[in-house]
N, C-alpha and C positions, 0 to 999 in steps of 0.2 A: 785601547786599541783593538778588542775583540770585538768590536762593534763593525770596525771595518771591511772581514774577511764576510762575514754575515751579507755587508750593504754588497759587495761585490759580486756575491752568488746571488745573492736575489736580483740585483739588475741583469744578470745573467740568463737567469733563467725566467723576466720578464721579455726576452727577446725573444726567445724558443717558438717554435711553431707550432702548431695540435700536432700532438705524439701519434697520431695516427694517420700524419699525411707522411708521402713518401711510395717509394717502390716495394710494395707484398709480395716475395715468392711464398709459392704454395710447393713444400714437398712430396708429392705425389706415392714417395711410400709409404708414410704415417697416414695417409686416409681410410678412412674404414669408412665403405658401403655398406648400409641395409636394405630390404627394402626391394622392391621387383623395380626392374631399371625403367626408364622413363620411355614413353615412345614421342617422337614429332615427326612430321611429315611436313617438306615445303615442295609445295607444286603449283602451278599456275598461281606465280604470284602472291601466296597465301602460305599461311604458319600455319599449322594445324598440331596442337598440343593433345594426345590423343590420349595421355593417362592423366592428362590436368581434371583436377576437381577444383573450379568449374572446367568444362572442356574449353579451349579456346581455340578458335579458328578467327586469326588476324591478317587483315590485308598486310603485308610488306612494302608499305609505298613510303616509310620513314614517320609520318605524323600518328599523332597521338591518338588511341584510342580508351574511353572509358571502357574498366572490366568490373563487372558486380561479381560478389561470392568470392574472390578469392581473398586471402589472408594477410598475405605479404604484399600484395600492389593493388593500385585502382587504375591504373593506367599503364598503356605498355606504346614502345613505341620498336617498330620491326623494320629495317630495310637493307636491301640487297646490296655487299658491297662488290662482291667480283662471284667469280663462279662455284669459289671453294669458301668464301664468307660471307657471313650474316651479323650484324651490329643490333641488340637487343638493349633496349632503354628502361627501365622500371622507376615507377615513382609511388608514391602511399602518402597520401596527402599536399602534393606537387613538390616535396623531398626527393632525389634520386634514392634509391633501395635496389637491394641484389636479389632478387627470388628463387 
Protein backbone atom coordinates (compact mmCIF):
# COMPACT_ATOMS: atom_id res chain seq x y z
CA UNK A 1 0.00 0.00 0.00
CA UNK A 2 3.02 2.44 -0.15
CA UNK A 3 2.82 2.46 -3.59
CA UNK A 4 -0.34 4.24 -3.50
CA UNK A 5 0.39 7.50 -1.60
CA UNK A 6 3.56 7.67 -4.38
CA UNK A 7 0.81 7.12 -7.42
CA UNK A 8 -1.31 9.90 -5.93
CA UNK A 9 1.39 12.81 -5.72
CA UNK A 10 2.78 12.03 -8.82
CA UNK A 11 -0.65 12.42 -10.71
CA UNK A 12 -0.82 15.45 -8.68
CA UNK A 13 1.84 17.01 -9.65
CA UNK A 14 1.37 15.75 -13.26
CA UNK A 15 -1.44 18.37 -13.47
CA UNK A 16 0.61 21.37 -12.11
CA UNK A 17 1.35 24.24 -14.49
CA UNK A 18 5.13 25.53 -15.33
CA UNK A 19 6.10 27.00 -11.80
CA UNK A 20 6.80 29.96 -13.43
CA UNK A 21 3.50 31.09 -14.88
CA UNK A 22 1.36 33.23 -12.46
CA UNK A 23 1.54 36.82 -10.98
CA UNK A 24 5.55 38.14 -10.13
CA UNK A 25 5.66 41.06 -7.54
CA UNK A 26 8.87 42.66 -7.69
CA UNK A 27 10.01 44.24 -4.21
CA UNK A 28 11.19 47.45 -4.93
CA UNK A 29 13.35 47.66 -1.71
CA UNK A 30 15.75 44.69 -2.31
CA UNK A 31 16.76 46.08 -5.75
CA UNK A 32 20.28 47.13 -6.05
CA UNK A 33 21.12 49.64 -9.08
CA UNK A 34 24.61 49.83 -10.66
CA UNK A 35 25.53 51.36 -13.33
CA UNK A 36 24.78 55.28 -14.84
CA UNK A 37 20.89 55.30 -15.29
CA UNK A 38 19.45 54.79 -18.62
CA UNK A 39 18.34 57.77 -20.86
CA UNK A 40 15.08 57.48 -23.48
CA UNK A 41 13.50 60.05 -25.17
CA UNK A 42 9.74 59.74 -26.91
CA UNK A 43 8.89 62.53 -29.36
CA UNK A 44 7.24 62.64 -32.41
CA UNK A 45 6.13 59.36 -32.49
CA UNK A 46 9.49 57.79 -31.93
CA UNK A 47 11.67 55.89 -29.03
CA UNK A 48 14.67 57.02 -28.94
CA UNK A 49 17.12 54.82 -26.44
CA UNK A 50 19.97 57.16 -26.05
CA UNK A 51 22.31 55.07 -23.71
CA UNK A 52 21.35 51.71 -25.64
CA UNK A 53 24.50 50.17 -27.19
CA UNK A 54 23.25 49.77 -30.11
CA UNK A 55 21.48 53.21 -29.93
CA UNK A 56 17.94 52.57 -30.86
CA UNK A 57 15.63 54.95 -32.34
CA UNK A 58 12.06 53.17 -32.99
CA UNK A 59 8.95 54.20 -34.76
CA UNK A 60 6.04 53.64 -31.98
CA UNK A 61 3.28 52.58 -34.40
CA UNK A 62 3.16 49.00 -32.47
CA UNK A 63 4.70 46.54 -35.37
CA UNK A 64 7.69 44.83 -35.44
CA UNK A 65 10.98 45.96 -36.07
CA UNK A 66 14.30 44.11 -36.72
CA UNK A 67 17.33 45.37 -34.32
CA UNK A 68 21.10 44.06 -35.06
CA UNK A 69 23.89 44.38 -32.28
CA UNK A 70 21.87 44.12 -29.42
CA UNK A 71 22.23 41.14 -26.81
CA UNK A 72 19.06 40.49 -25.34
CA UNK A 73 16.44 40.94 -28.43
CA UNK A 74 16.32 41.02 -32.30
CA UNK A 75 13.29 42.67 -32.52
CA UNK A 76 11.19 45.13 -30.53
CA UNK A 77 7.79 46.16 -30.96
CA UNK A 78 6.79 50.05 -29.42
CA UNK A 79 3.27 51.72 -29.25
CA UNK A 80 1.56 54.39 -27.78
CA UNK A 81 -1.15 53.50 -25.23
CA UNK A 82 -2.46 56.77 -23.65
CA UNK A 83 -0.52 59.86 -22.72
CA UNK A 84 1.15 58.61 -19.56
CA UNK A 85 2.01 54.86 -21.27
CA UNK A 86 3.88 53.14 -23.48
CA UNK A 87 3.56 49.11 -24.17
CA UNK A 88 7.29 47.75 -25.19
CA UNK A 89 7.35 44.08 -26.89
CA UNK A 90 10.89 42.10 -27.06
CA UNK A 91 11.63 38.95 -28.75
CA UNK A 92 15.37 37.02 -29.46
CA UNK A 93 14.63 34.53 -31.97
CA UNK A 94 10.67 35.24 -32.30
CA UNK A 95 10.51 34.02 -28.29
CA UNK A 96 8.97 37.08 -26.27
CA UNK A 97 12.17 38.18 -23.74
CA UNK A 98 12.43 41.01 -21.21
CA UNK A 99 15.43 43.40 -22.00
Amino acid sequence: MKILPALLLLSTLSFAQNRFEGTWEMNMDTIELSGPPEEYLLKNGTYHCLTCVPRLDVLMDGNEKKITGHPGFDTISIRILDANSVDFAFKKEGKPTFA
